[in-house]
N, C-alpha and C positions, 0 to 999 in steps of 0.2 A: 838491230833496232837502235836508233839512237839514244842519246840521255835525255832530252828535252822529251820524246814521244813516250820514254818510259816513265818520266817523271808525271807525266799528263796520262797516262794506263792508271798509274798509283792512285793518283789524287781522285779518279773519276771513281775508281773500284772503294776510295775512304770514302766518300762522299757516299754512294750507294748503298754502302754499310751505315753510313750514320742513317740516314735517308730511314733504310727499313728498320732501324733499331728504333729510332722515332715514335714512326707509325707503328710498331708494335707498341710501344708506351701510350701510346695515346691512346689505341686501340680498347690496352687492359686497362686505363684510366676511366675509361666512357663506358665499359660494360657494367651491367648494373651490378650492384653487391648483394649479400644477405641483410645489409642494413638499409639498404633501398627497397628490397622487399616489406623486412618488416615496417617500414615507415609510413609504408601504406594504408597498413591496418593501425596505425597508432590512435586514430580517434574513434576507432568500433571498441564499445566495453559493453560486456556479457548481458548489463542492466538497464541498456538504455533501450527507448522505445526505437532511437533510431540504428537500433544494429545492424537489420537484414538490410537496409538501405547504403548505411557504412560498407559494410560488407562485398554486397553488390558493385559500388562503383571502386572498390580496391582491386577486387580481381581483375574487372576492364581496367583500371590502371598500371596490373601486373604483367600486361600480354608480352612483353618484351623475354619476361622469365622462360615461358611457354617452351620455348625454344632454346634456351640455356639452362633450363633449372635449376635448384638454389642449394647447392650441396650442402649447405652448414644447416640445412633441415630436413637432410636426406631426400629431395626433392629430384626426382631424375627430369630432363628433358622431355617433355610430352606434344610438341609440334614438331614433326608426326610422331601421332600416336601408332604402337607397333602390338600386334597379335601375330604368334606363332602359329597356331591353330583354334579357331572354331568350329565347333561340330551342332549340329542342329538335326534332331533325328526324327521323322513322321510316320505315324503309321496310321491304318484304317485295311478295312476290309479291299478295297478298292484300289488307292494308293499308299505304297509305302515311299520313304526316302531317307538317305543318310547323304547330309552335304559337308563338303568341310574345305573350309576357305582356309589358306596357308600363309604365314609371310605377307600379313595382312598390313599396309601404310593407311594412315588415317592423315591429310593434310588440312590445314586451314582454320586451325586454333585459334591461333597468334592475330587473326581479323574477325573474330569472331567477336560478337558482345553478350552478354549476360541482361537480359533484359528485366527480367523478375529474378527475386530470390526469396526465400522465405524458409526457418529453420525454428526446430527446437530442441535447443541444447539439453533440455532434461529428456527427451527422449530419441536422443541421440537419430535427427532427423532433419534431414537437408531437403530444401528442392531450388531448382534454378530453369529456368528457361533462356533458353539460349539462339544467336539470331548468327549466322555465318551466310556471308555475300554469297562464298562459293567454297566448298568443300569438298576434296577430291579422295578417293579410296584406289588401292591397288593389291590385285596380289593371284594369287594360283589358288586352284578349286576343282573338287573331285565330288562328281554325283554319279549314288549309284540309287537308284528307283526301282519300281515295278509300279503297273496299269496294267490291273484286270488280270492276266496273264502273259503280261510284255514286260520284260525286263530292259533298265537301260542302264551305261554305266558312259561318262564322260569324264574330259579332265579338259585342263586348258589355263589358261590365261583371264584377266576380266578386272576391269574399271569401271569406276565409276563416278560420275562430277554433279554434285547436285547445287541450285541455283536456289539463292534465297530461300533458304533450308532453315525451320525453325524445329526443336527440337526441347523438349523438357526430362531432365535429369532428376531422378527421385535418389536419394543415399538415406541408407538404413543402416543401423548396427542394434538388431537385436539384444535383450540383456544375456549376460553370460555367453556373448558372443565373440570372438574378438575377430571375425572377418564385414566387410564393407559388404551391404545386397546394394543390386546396382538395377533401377529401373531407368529405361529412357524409351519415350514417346517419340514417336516421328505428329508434330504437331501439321507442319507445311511445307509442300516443297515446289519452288514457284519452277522450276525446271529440271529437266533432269538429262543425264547422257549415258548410258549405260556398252559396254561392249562386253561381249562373254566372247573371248577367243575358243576357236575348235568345238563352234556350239553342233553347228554340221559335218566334222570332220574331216575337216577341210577344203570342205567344198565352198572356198572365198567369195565366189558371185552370189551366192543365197545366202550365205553367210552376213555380208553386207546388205543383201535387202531385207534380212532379218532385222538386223539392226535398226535400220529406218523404219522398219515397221515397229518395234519397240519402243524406237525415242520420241514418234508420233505419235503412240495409241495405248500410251501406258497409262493415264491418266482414270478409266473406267475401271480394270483391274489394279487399280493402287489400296481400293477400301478390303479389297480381299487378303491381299498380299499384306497390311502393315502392318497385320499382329504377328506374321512370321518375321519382319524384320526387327518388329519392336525386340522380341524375342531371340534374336540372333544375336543383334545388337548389344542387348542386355549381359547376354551371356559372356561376352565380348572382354565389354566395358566391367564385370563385376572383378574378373581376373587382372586388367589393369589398373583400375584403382586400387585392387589391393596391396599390387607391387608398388605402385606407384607413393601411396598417401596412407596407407596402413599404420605407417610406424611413426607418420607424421605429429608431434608433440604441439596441437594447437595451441597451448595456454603459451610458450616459448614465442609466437605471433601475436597473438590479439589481448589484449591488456588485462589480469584479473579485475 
């Protein structure tokens, strides 16, 4: 190799290096801080008529966190949201069932907006309503049932993407409590796409026209089904928020 072509290797390979060393600085320059966070909430104070309003547009102002979380307030990253397990268990004379979704991803936080918010601090009581373009779920699921005298038992795969999906968030903390109760309403859902892998056992052609039949015709059986989801749901989200915003030191945020 010559001197000239190696001196030209050298200089391209310093250049490259400053190059990325750069964009790495700028990179950590531009990501938001813990004082970006709280800066948000700097003009919500506990006494003012206008707190739930303050409040409201700091969170939509916060969506960037969503996905980074704010460690100097023990804040973990929550777009996507993550469940290990869910279990939801039915019974009756007729039908029984035990479901349990695994390794559950929740996406679509981070575009989400907060439309309503409404809270009171003396009884330790949040609600929010919530507006997401499009919001996608994934993860693995094991049913085992009985009907009448038929037992079933399934596992598989299964997604889910719902479309202009509104949804109201109820947060409680009981007195002499010190866990988060978590309610959430399935308020609207202007579309929806659902797949259950190995719903037939394999049998991929019915399988798929199940599916079309599903993402066509789910709209009549939606009023029966969304108290088991509010409820699934719930269950979900009560286990995450509490890892999540448990230990969270509000008054260290929003101003006494």
């Amino acid at each position: 190799m010559s001197r000239r072509l190696l001196v030209d290797v050298k200089s391209i390979s310093l250049f490259l290096a400053t190059l990325a060393i750069t964009a790495h600085t700028l990179v950590r320059s531009q990501a938001p801080s813990a004082e970006d966070f709280k800066k948000q909430f700097s003009g919500c104070t506990w006494d003012s008529p206008e707190f739930d309003r303050c409040v409201k547009e700091a969170i939509n102002s916060c969506r960037p966190f969503f996905k980074t979380g704010v460690p100097a307030f023990n804040i973990t990253p929550f777009d996507p949201w993550f469940a290990k397990e869910v279990v939801q268990t039915r019974g009756s004379a007729s039908l029984s069932y035990t479901l349990k979704l695994r390794n559950v991803y929740e996406r679509g936080w981070s575009d989400s907006i907060v439309t309503k918010f409404k809270s009171n601090p003396k009884k330790n009581f949040v609600q929010y309503t919530q507006y997401f373009p499009e919001k996608a779920l994934d993860g693995d699921y094991e049913f085992e049932g009985s009907l009448m005298v038929s037992n079933m038992a399934n596992a598989g795969k299964w997604n889910l993407t719902l479309y202009d999906y509104i949804q109201t968030t109820t947060l409680a903390k009981p007195p002499k409590s010190d866990r988060i109760k978590v309610r959430i309403e399935v308020q609207q859902i202007g579309n929806m796409n659902l797949h259950i892998g190995n719903l037939l056992r394999g049998r991929t052609v019915m399988e798929n026209m199940l599916d079309r039949v599903i993402n066509t015709a789910w709209r009549p059986g939606f009023a029966v089904v969304r108290p088991l989801i509010n409820d699934i749901v719930s269950t979900a989200f009560t286990k995450i928020f509490n890892d999540v915003f448990n230990d969270l030191d509000v008054n260290q945020i929003i101003p006494a």
